[in-house]
Phi, psi and omega in degrees: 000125155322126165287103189278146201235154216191164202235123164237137167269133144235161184265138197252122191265122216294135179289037207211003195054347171296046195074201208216195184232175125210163182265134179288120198252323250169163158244175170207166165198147188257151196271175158283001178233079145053015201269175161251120146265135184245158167217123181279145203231321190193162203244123179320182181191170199031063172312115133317142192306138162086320205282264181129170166263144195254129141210137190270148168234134164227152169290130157339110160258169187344275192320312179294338191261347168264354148284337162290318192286319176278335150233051133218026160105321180336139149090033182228004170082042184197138152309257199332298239096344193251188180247019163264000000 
């Protein structure tokens, strides 16, 4: 069974105050008893007071898996990644 691989978010609010974006912080992966690992790349910083911090887990989709997949080489029949 495929391991689902997963995306953590946070919403980054647009300096113009006008709504926000967001940036991918992390990874998750899931255990054998369905639990979630998160693994954080980095910790949001300047929270508004009262706001708490928001991080989203989303599942991978197509587009995260063909881009993870081009740049490491995975699914392409080569140890390196390259076709030479």
């Amino acid at each position: 069974m495929q391991k689902k691989m997963y995306k953590v978010l946070t919403p980054i609010q647009k300096r113009d105050g006008q709504g926000s974006w967001f940036m991918k912080i992390g990874s998750g992966f899931t255990n054998k008893d369905d639990s979630i690992n998160l693994y954080l790349d980095v910790i949001p910083v300047g929270i508004a007071p009262g706001k708490g911090m928001t991080l989203q887990i989303r599942e991978l989709d197509e587009n995260d898996l063909r881009q993870r997949e081009a740049r490491t080489g995975y699914g392409r029949g080569t140890v390196s990644g390259s076709d030479a």
